[in-house]
C-alpha positions in Angstrom: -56.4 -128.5 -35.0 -59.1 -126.5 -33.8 -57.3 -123.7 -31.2 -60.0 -124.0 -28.8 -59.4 -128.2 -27.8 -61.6 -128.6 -25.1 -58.3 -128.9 -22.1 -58.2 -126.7 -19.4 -54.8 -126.5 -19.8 -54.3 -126.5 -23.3 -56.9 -123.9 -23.6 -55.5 -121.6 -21.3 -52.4 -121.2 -23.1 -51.4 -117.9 -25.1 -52.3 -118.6 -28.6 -48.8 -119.0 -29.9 -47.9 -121.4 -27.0 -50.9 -123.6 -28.1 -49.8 -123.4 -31.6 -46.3 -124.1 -31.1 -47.1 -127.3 -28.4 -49.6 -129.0 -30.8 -47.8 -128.9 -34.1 -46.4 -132.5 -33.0 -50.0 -133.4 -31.2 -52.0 -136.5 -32.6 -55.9 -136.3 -31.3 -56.2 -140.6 -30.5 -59.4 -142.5 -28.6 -59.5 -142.8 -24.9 -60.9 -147.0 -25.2 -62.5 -148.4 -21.4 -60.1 -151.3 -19.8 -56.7 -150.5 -22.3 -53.3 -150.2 -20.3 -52.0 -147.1 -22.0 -48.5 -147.8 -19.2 -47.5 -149.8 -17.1 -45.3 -148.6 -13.6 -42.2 -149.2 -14.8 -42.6 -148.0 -18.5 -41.2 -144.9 -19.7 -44.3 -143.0 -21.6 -44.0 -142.1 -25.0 -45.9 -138.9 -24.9 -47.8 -136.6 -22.9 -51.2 -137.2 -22.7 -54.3 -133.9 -22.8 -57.7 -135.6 -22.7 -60.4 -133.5 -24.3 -63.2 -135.8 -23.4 -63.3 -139.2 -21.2 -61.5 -139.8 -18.6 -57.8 -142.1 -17.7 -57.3 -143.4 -14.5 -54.1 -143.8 -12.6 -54.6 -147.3 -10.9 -52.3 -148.7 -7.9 -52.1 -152.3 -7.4 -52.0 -154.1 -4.0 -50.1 -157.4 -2.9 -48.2 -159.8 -5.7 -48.3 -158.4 -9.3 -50.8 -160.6 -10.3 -53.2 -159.7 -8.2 -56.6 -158.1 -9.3 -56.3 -156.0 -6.1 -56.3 -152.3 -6.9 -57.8 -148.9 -6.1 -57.3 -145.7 -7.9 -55.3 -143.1 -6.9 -56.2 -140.3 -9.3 -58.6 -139.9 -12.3 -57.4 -137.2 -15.3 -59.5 -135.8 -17.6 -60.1 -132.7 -19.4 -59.1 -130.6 -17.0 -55.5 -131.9 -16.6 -52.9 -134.3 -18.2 -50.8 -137.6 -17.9 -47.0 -137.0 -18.0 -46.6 -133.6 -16.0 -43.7 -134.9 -14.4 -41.6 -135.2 -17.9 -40.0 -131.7 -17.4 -37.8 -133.2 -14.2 -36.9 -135.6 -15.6 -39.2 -138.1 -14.4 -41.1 -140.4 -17.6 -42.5 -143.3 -16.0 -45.6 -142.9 -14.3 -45.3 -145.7 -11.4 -49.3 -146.5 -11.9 -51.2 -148.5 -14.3 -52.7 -145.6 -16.4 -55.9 -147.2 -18.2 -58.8 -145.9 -20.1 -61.9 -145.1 -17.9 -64.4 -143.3 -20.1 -64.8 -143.1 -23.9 -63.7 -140.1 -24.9 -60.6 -138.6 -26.7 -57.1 -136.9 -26.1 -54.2 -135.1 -27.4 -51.1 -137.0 -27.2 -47.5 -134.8 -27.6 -44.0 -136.6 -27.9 -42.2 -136.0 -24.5 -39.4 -134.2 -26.3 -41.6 -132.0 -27.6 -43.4 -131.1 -24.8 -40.4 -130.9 -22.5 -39.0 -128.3 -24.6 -41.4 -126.3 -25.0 -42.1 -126.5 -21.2 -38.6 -124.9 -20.9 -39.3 -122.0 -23.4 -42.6 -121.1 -22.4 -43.4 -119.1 -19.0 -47.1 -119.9 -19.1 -46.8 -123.4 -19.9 -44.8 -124.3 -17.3 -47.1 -122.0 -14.6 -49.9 -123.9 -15.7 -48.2 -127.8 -15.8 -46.5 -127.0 -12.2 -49.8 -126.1 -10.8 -51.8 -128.8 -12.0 -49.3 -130.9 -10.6 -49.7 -129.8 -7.1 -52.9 -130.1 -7.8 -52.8 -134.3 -8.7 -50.5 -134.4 -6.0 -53.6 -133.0 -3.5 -55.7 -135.3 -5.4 -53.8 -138.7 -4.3 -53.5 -137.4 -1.0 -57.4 -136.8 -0.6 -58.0 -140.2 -2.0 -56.1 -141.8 0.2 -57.6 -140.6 3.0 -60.9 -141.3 1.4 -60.7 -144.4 0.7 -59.7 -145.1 4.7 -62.6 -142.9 6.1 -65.7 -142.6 3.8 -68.3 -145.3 3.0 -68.6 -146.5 0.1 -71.7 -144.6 -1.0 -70.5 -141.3 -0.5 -67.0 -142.3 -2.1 -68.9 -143.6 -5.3 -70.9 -140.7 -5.2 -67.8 -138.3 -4.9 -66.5 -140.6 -7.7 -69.8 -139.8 -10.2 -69.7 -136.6 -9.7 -66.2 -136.4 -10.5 -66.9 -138.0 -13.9 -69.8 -136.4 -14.5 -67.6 -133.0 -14.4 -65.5 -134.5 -17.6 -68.1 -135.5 -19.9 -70.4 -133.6 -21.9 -73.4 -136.1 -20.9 -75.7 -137.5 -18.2 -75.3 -140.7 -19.2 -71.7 -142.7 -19.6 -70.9 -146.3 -20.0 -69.1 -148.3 -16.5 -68.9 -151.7 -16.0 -69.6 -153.0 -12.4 -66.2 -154.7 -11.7 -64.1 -151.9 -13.5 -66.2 -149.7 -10.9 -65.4 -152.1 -8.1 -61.7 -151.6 -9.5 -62.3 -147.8 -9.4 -63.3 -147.9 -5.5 -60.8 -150.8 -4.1 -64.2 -152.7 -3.2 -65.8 -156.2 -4.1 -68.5 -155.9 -6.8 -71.3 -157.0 -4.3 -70.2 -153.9 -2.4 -70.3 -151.8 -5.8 -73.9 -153.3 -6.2 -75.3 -152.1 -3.1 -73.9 -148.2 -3.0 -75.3 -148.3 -6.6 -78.9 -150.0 -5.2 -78.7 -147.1 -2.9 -77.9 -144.0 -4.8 -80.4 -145.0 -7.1 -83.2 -146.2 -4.8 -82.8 -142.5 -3.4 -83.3 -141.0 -7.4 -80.6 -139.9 -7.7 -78.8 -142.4 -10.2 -80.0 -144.5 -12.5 -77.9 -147.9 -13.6 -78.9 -150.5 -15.6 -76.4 -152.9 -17.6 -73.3 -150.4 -17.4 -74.9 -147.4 -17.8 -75.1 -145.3 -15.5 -77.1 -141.8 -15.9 -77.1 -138.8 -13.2 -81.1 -137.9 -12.7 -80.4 -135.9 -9.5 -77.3 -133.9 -9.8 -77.9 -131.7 -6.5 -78.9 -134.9 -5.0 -75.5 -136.6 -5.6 -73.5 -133.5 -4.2 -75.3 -133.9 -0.7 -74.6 -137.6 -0.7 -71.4 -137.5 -2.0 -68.2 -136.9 1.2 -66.5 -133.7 1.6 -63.6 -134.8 -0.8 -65.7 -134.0 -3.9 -66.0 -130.6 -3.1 -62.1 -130.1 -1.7 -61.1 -131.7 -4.8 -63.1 -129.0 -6.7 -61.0 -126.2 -4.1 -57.8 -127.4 -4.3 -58.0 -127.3 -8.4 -59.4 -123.8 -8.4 -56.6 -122.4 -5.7 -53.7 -124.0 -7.4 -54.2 -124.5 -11.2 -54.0 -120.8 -12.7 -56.0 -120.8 -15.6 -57.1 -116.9 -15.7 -53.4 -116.1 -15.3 
């Protein structure tokens, strides 16, 4: 595998750490809509996406219900599974496929030793999980205060940070999923971001024409998100 992978983390390793962590590592597709676990499944590996994005999804009401909102997206810039060192393998959200992309997946038992032997591994997985931590936190309060607009705005921009495009492929109801809202409610903050040029979407696709634009429509939780990652994940260390 190339050294440089394209994960924050995984890139701001020491060499030899990198090596050592990815001679067990299998690069696999991120695919929109697949259950990669379920709450109460024990994950098989670690997960580093290098492009795309996984969502951590919580469901509301009776398990059958379609009610759900997510709690935390992961993409390149962090990892599924940081809680395998304590001893903790099950996630306790539906983890799903968001945006196309790709990631590095590492058996636990690999990772979780070399967690333990490595300094620098362990700085950087213990900060990134304070960091996901402040993530859930500021979603849940964003989902209860912020319109939908500026929440799907802070949402965009969020995913436009882990991809290597303008353009990426959603579907309206696995938005609607995204945001805990009804697709007619996804329809309209869409109608509105884009009447205002700063989106366009058309049959899933959704393209960033005014990137500036989105920031100042987007709530304050984009850009404390953005904070929190920088103060606590140590990647210069």
């Amino acid at each position: 595998m190339d050294p440089a992978t394209g994960n924050a983390l995984l890139d701001a390793l020491h060499p030899g750490d990198r090596e050592h962590l990815l001679e067990n590592g299998r690069a696999q597709d991120i695919a929109p809509g697949r259950e990669y676990a379920a709450p109460a499944e024990e994950i098989p590996e670690t997960m580093f996406p290098t492009s795309g994005t996984l969502s951590l999804l919580v469901t509301t009401g009776q398990p059958e219900s379609d009610e759900t909102v997510e709690s935390a997206t992961v993409g390149r810039e962090g990892m599924i599974g940081a809680m395998v060192p304590l001893g903790i393998r099950e996630i306790g959200q539906d983890l799903i496929g968001q945006v196309p992309g790709r990631f590095i997946g590492i058996p636990t038992k690999s990772f979780e030793a070399r967690w333990h032997e490595s300094e620098r591994l362990a700085e950087l997985v213990n900060g990134y999980l304070a960091f996901l931590l402040s993530q859930t936190a500021i979603s849940v309060a964003c989902n209860a205060l912020h319109h939908t607009t500026e929440r799907m705005a802070r949402w965009l921009l969020m995913t436009h940070d882990r991809v290597d495009t303008e353009s990426f492929e959603l579907k309206q109801e696995f938005l609607a999923a995204m945001l805990g809202v009804q697709r007619p409610t996804v329809s309209l903050a869409a109608s509105t971001l884009q009447n205002a040029a700063l989106i366009s979407y058309s049959r899933g696709l959704i393209t960033i024409v005014d990137r500036e634009g989105l920031e100042g429509a987007a709530c304050p939780c984009y850009e404390r998100g953005r904070s929190e990652y920088a103060r606590l994940v140590p990647l210069a260390g």
